[in-house]
C-alpha positions as CSV (number, residue, x, y, z in Angstrom):
1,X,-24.1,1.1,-4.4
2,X,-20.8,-0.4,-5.9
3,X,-17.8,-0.5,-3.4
4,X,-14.8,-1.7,-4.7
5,X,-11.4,-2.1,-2.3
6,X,-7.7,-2.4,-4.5
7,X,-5.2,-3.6,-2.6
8,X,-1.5,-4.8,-2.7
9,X,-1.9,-9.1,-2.6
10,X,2.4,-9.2,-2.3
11,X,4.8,-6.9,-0.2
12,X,3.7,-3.4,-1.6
13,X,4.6,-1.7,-4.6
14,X,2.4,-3.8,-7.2
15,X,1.1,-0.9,-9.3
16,X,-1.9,0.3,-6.9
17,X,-1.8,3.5,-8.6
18,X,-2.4,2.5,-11.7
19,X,-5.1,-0.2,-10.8
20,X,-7.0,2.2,-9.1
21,X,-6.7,5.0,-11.5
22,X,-8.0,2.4,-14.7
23,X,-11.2,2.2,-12.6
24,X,-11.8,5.4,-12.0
25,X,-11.3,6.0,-16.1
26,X,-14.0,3.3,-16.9
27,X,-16.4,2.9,-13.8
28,X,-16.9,6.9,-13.1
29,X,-15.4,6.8,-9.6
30,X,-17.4,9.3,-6.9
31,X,-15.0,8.7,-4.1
32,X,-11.3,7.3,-3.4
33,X,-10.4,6.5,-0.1
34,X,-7.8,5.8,1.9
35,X,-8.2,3.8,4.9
36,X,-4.7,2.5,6.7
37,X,-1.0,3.7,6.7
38,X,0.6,6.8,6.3
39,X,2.8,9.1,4.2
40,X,4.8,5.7,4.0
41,X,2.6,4.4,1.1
42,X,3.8,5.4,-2.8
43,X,1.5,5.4,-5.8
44,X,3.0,6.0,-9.5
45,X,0.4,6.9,-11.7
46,X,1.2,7.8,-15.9
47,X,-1.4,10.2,-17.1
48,X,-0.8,11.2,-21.1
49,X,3.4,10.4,-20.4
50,X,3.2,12.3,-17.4
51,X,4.4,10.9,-14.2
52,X,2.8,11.7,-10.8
53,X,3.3,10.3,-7.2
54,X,1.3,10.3,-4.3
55,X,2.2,9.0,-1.2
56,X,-0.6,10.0,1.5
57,X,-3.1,11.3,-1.1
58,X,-5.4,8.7,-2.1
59,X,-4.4,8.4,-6.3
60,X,-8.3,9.3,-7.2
61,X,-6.7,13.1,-6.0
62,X,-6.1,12.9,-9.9
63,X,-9.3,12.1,-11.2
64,X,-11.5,15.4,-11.9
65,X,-14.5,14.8,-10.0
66,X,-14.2,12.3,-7.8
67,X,-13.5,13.1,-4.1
68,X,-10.5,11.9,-2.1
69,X,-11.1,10.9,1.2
70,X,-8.6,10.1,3.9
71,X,-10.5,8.2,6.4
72,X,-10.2,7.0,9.9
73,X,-7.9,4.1,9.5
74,X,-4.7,6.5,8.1
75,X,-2.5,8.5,10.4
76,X,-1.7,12.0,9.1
77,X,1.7,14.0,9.2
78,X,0.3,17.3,8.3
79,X,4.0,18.7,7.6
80,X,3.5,15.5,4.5
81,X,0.5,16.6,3.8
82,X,0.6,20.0,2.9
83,X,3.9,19.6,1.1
84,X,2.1,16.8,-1.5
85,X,-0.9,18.7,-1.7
86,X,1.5,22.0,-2.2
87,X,3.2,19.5,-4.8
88,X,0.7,18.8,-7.0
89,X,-1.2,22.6,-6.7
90,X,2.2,23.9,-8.4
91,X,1.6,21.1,-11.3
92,X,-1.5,22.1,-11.8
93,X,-4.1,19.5,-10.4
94,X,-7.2,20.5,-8.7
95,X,-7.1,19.5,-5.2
96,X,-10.4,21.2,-3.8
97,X,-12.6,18.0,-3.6
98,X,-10.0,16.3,-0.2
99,X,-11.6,15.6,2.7
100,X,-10.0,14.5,6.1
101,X,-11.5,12.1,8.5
102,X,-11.7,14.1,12.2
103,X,-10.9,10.5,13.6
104,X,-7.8,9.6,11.8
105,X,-4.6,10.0,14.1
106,X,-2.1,12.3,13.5
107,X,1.5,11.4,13.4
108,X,3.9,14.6,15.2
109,X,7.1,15.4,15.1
110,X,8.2,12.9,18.0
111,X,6.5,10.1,16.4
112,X,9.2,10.3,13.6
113,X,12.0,10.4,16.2
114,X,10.8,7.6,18.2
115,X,10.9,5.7,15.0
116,X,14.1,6.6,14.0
117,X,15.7,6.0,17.1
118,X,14.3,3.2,18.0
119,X,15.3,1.8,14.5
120,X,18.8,2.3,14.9
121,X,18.6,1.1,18.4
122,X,17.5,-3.0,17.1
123,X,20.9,-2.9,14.9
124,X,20.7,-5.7,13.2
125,X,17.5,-6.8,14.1
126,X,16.0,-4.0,12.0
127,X,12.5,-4.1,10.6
128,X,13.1,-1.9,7.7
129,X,10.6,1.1,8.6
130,X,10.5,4.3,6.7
131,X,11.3,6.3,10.1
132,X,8.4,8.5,9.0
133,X,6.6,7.9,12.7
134,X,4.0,5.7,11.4
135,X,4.7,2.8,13.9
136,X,4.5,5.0,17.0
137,X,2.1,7.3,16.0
138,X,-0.4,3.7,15.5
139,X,1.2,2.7,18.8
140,X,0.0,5.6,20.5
141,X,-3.5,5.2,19.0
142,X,-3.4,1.5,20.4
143,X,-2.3,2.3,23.6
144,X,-5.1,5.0,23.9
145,X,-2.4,8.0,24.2
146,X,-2.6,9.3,20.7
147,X,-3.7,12.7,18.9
148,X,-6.5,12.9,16.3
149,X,-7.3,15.4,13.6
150,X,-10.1,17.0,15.3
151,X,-8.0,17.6,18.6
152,X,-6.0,20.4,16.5
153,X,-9.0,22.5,16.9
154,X,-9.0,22.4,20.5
155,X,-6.0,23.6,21.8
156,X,-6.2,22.7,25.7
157,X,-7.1,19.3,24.7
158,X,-4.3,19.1,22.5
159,X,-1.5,20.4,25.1
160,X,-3.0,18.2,27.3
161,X,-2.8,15.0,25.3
162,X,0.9,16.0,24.1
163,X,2.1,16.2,27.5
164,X,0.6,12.9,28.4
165,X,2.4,11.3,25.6
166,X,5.6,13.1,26.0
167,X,5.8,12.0,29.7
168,X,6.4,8.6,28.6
169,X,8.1,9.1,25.3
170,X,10.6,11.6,27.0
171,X,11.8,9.1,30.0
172,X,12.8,6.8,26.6
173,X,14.3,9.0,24.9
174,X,16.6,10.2,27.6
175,X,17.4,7.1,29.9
176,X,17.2,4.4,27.0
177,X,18.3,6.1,24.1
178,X,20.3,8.7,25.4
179,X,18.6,11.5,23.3
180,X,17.6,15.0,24.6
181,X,13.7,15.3,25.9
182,X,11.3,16.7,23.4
183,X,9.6,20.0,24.8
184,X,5.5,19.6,24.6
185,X,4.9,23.0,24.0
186,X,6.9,23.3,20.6
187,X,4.9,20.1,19.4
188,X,1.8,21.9,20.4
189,X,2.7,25.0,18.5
190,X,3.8,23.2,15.4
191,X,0.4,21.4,14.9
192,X,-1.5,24.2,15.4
193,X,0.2,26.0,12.7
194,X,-2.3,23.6,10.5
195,X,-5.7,23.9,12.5
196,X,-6.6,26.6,10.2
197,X,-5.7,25.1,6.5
198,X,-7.1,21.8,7.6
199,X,-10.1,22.8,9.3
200,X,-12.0,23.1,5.8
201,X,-11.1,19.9,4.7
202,X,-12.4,17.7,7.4
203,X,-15.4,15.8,8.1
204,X,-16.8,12.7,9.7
205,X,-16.2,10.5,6.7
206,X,-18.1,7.7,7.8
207,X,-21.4,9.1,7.8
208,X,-20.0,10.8,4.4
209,X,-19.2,7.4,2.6
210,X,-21.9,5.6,4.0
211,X,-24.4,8.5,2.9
212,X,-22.7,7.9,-0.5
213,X,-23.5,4.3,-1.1
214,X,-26.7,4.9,0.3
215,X,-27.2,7.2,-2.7
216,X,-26.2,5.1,-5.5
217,X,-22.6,6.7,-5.7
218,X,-19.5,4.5,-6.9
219,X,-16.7,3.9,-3.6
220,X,-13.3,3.4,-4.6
221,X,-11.1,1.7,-1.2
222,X,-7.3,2.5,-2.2
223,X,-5.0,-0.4,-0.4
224,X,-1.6,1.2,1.0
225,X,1.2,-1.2,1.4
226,X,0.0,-4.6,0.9
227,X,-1.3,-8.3,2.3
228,X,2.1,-9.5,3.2
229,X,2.4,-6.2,5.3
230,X,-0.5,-6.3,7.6
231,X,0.2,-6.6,11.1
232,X,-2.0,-9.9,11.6
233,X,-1.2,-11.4,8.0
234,X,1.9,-10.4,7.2
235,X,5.3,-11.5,8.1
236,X,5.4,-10.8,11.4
237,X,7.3,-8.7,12.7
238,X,8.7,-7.3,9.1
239,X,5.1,-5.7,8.8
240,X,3.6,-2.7,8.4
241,X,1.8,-1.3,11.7
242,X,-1.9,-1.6,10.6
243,X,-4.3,-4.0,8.6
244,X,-4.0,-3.5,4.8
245,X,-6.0,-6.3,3.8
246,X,-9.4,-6.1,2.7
247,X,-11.0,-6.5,6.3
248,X,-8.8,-3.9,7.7
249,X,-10.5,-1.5,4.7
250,X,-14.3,-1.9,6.8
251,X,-12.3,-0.8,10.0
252,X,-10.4,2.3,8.7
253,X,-13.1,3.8,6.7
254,X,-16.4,2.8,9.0
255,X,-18.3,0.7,6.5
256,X,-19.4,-2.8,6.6
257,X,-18.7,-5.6,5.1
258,X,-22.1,-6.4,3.6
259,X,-21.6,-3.4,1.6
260,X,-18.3,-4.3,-0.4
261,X,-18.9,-5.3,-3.9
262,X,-15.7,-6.3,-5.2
263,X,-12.2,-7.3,-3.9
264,X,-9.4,-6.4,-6.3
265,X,-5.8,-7.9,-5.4
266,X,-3.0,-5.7,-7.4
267,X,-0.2,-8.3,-8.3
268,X,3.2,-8.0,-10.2
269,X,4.0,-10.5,-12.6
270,X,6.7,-11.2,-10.7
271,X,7.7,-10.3,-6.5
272,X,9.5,-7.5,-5.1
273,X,9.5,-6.5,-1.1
274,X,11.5,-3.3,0.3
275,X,13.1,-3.5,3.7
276,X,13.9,-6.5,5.9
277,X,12.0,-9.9,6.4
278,X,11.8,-13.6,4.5
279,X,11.4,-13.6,0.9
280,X,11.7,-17.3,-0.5
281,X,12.0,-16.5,-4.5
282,X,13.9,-13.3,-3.9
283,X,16.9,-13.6,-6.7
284,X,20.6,-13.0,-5.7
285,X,21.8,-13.2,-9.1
286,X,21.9,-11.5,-12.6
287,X,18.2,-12.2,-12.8
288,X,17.7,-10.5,-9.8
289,X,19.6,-7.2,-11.0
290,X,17.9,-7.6,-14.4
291,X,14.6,-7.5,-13.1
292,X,15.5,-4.4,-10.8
293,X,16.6,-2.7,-13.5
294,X,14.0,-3.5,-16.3
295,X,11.1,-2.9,-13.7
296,X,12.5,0.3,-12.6
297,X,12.4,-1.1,-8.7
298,X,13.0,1.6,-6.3
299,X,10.7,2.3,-3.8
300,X,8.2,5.4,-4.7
301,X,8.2,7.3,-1.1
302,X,11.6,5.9,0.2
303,X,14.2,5.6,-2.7
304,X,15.0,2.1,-1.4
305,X,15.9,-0.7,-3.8
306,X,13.7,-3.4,-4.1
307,X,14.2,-6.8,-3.8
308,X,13.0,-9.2,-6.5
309,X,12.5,-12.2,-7.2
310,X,10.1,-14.6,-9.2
311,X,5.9,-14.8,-9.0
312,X,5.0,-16.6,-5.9
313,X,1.8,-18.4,-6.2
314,X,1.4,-19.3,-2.8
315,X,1.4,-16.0,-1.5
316,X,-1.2,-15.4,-4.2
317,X,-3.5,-18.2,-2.9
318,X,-3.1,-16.8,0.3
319,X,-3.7,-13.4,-0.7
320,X,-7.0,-14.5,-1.9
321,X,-7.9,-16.5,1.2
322,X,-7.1,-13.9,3.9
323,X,-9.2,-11.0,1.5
324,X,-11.4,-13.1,0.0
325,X,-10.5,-11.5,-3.4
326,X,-12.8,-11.4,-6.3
327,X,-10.3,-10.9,-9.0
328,X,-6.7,-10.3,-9.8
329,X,-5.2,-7.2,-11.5
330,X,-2.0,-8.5,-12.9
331,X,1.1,-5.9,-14.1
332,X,4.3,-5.5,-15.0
333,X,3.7,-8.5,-17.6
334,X,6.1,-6.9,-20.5
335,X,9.0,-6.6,-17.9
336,X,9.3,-10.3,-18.5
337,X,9.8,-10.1,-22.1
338,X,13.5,-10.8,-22.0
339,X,13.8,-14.0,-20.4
340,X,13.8,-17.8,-22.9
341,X,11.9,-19.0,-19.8
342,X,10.2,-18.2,-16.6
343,X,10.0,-20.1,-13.3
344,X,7.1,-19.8,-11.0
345,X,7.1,-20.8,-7.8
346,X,4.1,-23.1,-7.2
347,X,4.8,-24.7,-3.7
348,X,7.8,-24.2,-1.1
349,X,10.4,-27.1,0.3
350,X,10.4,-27.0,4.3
351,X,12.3,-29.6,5.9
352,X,12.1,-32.0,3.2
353,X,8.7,-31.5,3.0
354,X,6.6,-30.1,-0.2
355,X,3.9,-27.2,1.2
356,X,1.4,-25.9,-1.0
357,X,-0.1,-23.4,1.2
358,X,1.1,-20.6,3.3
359,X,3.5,-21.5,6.3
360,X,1.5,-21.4,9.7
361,X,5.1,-20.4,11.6
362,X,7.4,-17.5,11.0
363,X,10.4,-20.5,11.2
364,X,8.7,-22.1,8.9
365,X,8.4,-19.1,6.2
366,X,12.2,-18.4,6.9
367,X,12.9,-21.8,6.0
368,X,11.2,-22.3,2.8
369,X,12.4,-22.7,-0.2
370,X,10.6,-22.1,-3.9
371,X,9.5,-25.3,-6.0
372,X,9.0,-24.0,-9.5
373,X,7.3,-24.9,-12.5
374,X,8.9,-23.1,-15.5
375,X,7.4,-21.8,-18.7
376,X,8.8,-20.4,-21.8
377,X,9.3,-16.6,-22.4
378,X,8.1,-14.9,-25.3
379,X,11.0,-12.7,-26.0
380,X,9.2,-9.8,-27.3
381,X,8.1,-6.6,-26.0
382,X,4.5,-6.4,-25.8
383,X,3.6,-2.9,-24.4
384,X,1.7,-2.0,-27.2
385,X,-1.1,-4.9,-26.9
386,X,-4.1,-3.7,-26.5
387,X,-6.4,-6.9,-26.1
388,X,-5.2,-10.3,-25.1
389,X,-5.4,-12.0,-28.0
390,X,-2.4,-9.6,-29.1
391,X,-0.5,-11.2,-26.7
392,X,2.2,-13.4,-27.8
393,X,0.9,-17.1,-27.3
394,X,3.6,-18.1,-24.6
395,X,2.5,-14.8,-22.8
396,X,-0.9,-16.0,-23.1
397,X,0.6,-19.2,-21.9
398,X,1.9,-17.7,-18.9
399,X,-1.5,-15.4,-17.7
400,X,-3.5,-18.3,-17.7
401,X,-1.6,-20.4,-15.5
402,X,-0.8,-17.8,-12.7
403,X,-4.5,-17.3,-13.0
404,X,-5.1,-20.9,-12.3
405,X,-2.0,-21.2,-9.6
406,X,-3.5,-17.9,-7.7
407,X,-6.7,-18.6,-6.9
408,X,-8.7,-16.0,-8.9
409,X,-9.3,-14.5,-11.9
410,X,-7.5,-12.1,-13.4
411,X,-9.6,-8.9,-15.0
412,X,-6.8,-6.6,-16.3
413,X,-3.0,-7.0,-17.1
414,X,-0.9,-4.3,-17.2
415,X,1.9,-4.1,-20.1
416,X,3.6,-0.7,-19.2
417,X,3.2,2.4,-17.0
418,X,0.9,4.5,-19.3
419,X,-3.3,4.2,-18.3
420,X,-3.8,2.8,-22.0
421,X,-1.2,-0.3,-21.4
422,X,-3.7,-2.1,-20.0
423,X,-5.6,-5.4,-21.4
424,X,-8.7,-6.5,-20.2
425,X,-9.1,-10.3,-19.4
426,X,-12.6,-10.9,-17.7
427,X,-14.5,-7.7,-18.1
428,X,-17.0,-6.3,-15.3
C-alpha cells in the first residue's frame, strides 16, 4: 500500500509538476490527489515538448489511468474548474477518471471579492494573495459559515448557508469597505448552474483512498504551494491559508499517518518566493535578474515575477524537520550553468549572532542575513545528462553538498523541463 506525498520544501513553485508526474511514469500511479489550496496553486508539466499547466487539477489529470482526486482539504471555484477541465478536453486529454471530495469547500463569487478588497484595503501591509477567494473561502470553513461541494445538491440548504454568510460579509463590504452588498440569491443561482456537471464527479474520497491502499493500489499526495507557505510553518502572516506540509496532507485527504510511505520534498537548486514576506538570500542584483530570466520565473497561475535568490539550506533542514521528509527531489540544476561560482547559504547572521537553524521569531527571520559557503560553477550546460556520473565533476561537487547541508537525500535531479531531464541519485 505505497503512499507517497510531493510537496514544495521552499515558497512554491519548485517543479511539483514534474516531480510528481516522473513518479507516476516509473511507479504506475493509481491515484493523485490533491489535498489543500485552491485554483491558486500552478503545475508546469513537459510531456514529449509539449507544455501543460494545471492549477486546481491534481498534475496525475495527465497520466492515462490514474485517477485524480480533489479531496477534502482543497477549496473549489467551480467557475476554475470547469474552465481548466474545459482547457485541457479542447487539447485533447482524457479527463473522465476526476473525482471531487463532497467535503471540500467551495470558494463563490464573494469569496474572491472579499479577497480583493480586503487586499487593497492593508496598502502597504499587503500579503501578496492571488485575490482568487482562497483566504475567505478557508476562513469561512474555519469559522463554521462556509459552503461545501455536496451542499450544491441541496438547494434550500444552500440559500440558507449563502444568506448566513452574506449577512456578515455584506455589513463589511458596505460600512468598512464602502462597496455595494452582494445579493444571496444571484450567488445561489450561479452555483447551482454546476450541481448537474459536478454531480458525476463526486464522492466521499476518503473512504475511496483508504479503500485504495487497502487494496494494494499506489497513492500519489500532490503538495500545492509549499512548507514556507503553510499557515503554522510558514512565514507568518505572508502564508498561504491552509497546511501544505506533509501533516496537513493526512488532514485534507482523511488518511493517517501510519499509512504514508514516503515523504518527497520538491526543491530548486536555488530559491524563488512570489508575493510579499522575508526572504534572506533573495538577490537585488544582476544575479538576481539572471536567474529570473534563465529559470523562466513567472508565477504559473498568477503571471507574477518571482523573486530569486540563492539555495537556502536552512530552510531545507527545516523543511525536513517540520515534514519529516524522506528524500529530496532537487531541480532546476542546469539553470546554474552560467555562473564561475555559486554561494549557498549555510547559516543566517542575527544580531551578530551565527544561527544554523530556523528563526523561532518572525523579527528574527526579517532580520537575518545569509552566511554562505561558495562552490565553483561548472560552466556548461548539462540538460542532456542522463545519469549522474554525466554530470560535470563541480556539479557533482555541488549535489552532494546541498544534500549534506539539507538534511536528506536527494533521489532525482532535474536538468530541464522535459520528463526525460531527469537523473536519478538514490533510486527506490
Amino acid at each position: 500500500m505505497p503512499a507517497i506525498i510531493v510537496l514544495g520544501a521552499q515558497w512554491g513553485d519548485e517543479g511539483k509538476g514534474k516531480a510528481t508526474d516522473l513518479l507516476a511514469q516509473d511507479t504506475s500511479i493509481d491515484f493523485v490527489v490533491r489535498t489543500s489550496g485552491g485554483h491558486n496553486a500552478g503545475h508546469t508539466i513537459v510531456i514529449d515538448g509539449e507544455k501543460y499547466a494545471t492549477h486546481l487539477l491534481p498534475s496525475g489529470i495527465l497520466t492515462p489511468g490514474a485517477t485524480s482526486v480533489i479531496a477534502n482539504g482543497v477549496v473549489v471555484s467551480p467557475e476554475a474548474l470547469f474552465r481548466e477541465l474545459d482547457g485541457l478536453i479542447e487539447r485533447g486529454v482524457d479527463v473522465a477518471n476526476l473525482v471531487v471530495s463532497a467535503n471540500a469547500h467551495v470558494i463563490a463569487s464573494y469569496h474572491s471579492t472579499i479577497d480583493k478588497v480586503s487586499e487593497r484595503f492593508l496598502g502597504k501591509n499587503l500579503i501578496g494573495t492571488t485575490g482568487r477567494g482562497i483566504g475567505p473561502a478557508y476562513s469561512d470553513k474555519v469559522n463554521r459559515c462556509g459552503i461545501r461541494v455536496a451542499d450544491l445538491f441541496d438547494e434550500g440548504i444552500l440559500a440558507q448557508k449563502i444568506e448566513a454568510a452574506l449577512d456578515v460579509r455584506n455589513h463589511l463590504l458596505t460600512k468598512v469597505y464602502n462597496r455595494r452588498a452582494i445579493e444571496a440569491d444571484a450567488v445561489v443561482e450561479e452555483l447551482l448552474s454546476y450541481a448537474d456537471r459536478l454531480r458525476p464527479m463526486v464522492a466521499d474520497t476518503t473512504l475511496l483512498l483508504n479503500n485504495a491502499l487497502d487494496d494494494g493500489k499506489t497513492v500519489l499526495f500532490e503538495g500545492a504551494q509549499a512548507t514556507m507557505l503553510d499557515v503554522d510553518h510558514g512565514t507568518y502572516p505572508f502564508v498561504t491559508s491552509s497546511n501544505p506540509v506533509a501533516g496537513g496532507v493526512c488532514v485534507g485527504a482523511g488518511v493517517g499517518p501510519t499509512r504514508i510511505d514516503r515523504v518527497i520534498g520538491v526543491i530548486k537548486a536555488y530559491t524563488t518566493r512570489v508575493g510579499s514576506g522575508p526572504f534572506p538570500t533573495e538577490l537585488f542584483d544582476d544575479d538576481g535578474v539572471k536567474l529570473q530570466t534563465l529559470g523562466g520565473e513567472i508565477g504559473v497561475s498568477t503571471g507574477r515575477t518571482r523573486r530569486c535568490g540563492w539555495y537556502d539550506a536552512v530552510i531545507a533542514r527545516y523543511a525536513t524537520r517540520v515534514n519529516g521528509l524522506t528524500e529530496f527531489f532537487l531541480t532546476k540544476l542546469d539553470i546554474l550553468g552560467d555562473w564561475d561560482r555559486i554561494p549557498v547559504c549555510v547559516a543566517y547572521e542575527i544580531d551578530g549572532k551565527r544561527v544554523d537553524e530556523m528563526p523561532m521569531t518572525q523579527t528574527e527571520f526579517h532580520h537575518a542575513t545569509p552566511v554562505y559557503e561558495f562552490f565553483e560553477g561548472w560552466k556548461s550546460d548539462i540538460s542532456g545528462c542522463r545519469t549522474f556520473e554525466d554530470l560535470p565533476k563541480n556539479a557533482q561537487t555541488y549535489v552532494k553538498a546541498l544534500e549534506e547541508l539539507s538534511g536528506a537525500p536527494f533521489w532525482g535531479v532535474g536538468v530541464g523541463p522535459g520528463r526525460e531531464q531527469t537523473i536519478v541519485v538514490h533510486d527506490r
